[in-house]
Phi, psi and omega in degrees: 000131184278158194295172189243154202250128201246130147262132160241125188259128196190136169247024152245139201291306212294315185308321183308304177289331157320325201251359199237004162263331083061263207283288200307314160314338198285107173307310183298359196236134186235128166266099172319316202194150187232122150247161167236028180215145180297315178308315190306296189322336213267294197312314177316327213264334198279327190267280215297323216010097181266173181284297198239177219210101155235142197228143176279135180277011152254076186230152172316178172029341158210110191306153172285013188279291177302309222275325173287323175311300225281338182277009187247310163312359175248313197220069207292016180251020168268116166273138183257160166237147142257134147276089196215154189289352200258048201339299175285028191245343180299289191294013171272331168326293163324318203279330218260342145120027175297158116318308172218172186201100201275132174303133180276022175251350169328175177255119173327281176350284208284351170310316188269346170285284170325304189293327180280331157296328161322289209304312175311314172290353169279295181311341200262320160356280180316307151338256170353294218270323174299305186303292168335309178288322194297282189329312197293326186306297174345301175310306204268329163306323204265279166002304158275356178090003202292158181280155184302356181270338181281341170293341191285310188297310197293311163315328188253007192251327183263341183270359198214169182277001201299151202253174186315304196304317181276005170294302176299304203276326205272342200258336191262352131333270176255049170230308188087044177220165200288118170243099193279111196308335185279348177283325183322287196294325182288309173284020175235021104334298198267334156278318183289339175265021178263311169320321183074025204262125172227151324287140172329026186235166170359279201318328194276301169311313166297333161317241226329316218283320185322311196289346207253356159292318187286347195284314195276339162283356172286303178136326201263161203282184197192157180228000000 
């Protein structure tokens, strides 16, 4: 597996650097990027995208409270830890959208116990949010009628980055047949007008599947 990759933020260097050497002994744990202020913390999380953000929650020019909103609007599948000397100061965290939120009097170990529950706590996520997307394709395939090699393209046109040609290419795999980027293209022509997808592109499609995912994980039904 590959290791999970951590930013850490902290504007006293020596603690920063302590934990993030720490952390770095950790065979499964990689530390990507050192800020020593929150706007640094927000450009590092933007360039880097680590699984978790740990951060002090009291630093200059941007506090860790604000500097964790703006990486969880850019990369909200980021988990944060906040840290701080202030006890009554943890549960603003918490409230504000932390995974977790540590006394900075902590131990590096338990610094590192936190970050692998995130990071596990992400994975089950993902887990939840694929099986949530798979399902909804299933629904909107059947719903449209689509047939089963077009129901295989529209999954792979909406769950993945594969461009027509690699599309083209993963399908002719595993079916162990000759496969044509124009063939590619011609069924995923032919779901979106089955479909009623306007305007004809990716984007528009994966929006409706997001939305009709975010509906059924809301509790409410669809027919």
């Amino acid at each position: 597996m590959p290791p999970v990759k951590i930013l850490v933020a902290d504007d006293t260097t020596l603690v920063r650097r302590l934990l993030a050497q720490h952390l770095s002994m950790e065979s499964d744990l990689e530390v990507v990027a050192e800020a020593e202020n929150g706007r640094e913390a927000v450009e590092m999380a933007v360039d880097t995208k680590p699984h978790v953000v740990v951060m002090d929650l009291n630093m200059p020019v941007m506090n860790g409270v604000e500097a964790m909103e703006r990486i969880l609007q850019v990369l909200p599948d980021t988990r944060v830890i906040l840290l701080s000397a202030h006890e009554d100061l943890l549960s603003l965290g918490k409230l504000t959208g932390a995974v977790e939120c540590l006394d900075k009097g902590c131990t590096p170990s338990r610094v590192a116990a936190a970050v692998r529950r995130a990071a596990e706590a992400g994975k089950e996520r993902d887990k939840d949010q694929d099986s949530s997307v798979r399902a909804t394709i299933d629904r909107m395939a059947v719903n449209a009628g689509l047939t089963d090699r077009e129901k295989t393209v529209f999954l792979k046109y909406v769950s993945t980055n594969l461009t027509v040609r690699e599309i083209a290419s993963a399908l002719e795999s595993e079916w162990n047949i000759p496969v044509s980027e124009r063939a590619v293209k011609s069924a995923i022509e032919r779901l979106m007008n089955k479909m009623s997808v306007e305007p004809r592109t990716r984007a528009t499609l994966v929006r409706s599947v997001m939305e009709r995912t975010n509906k059924l994980s809301g509790g409410s039904g669809e027919s």
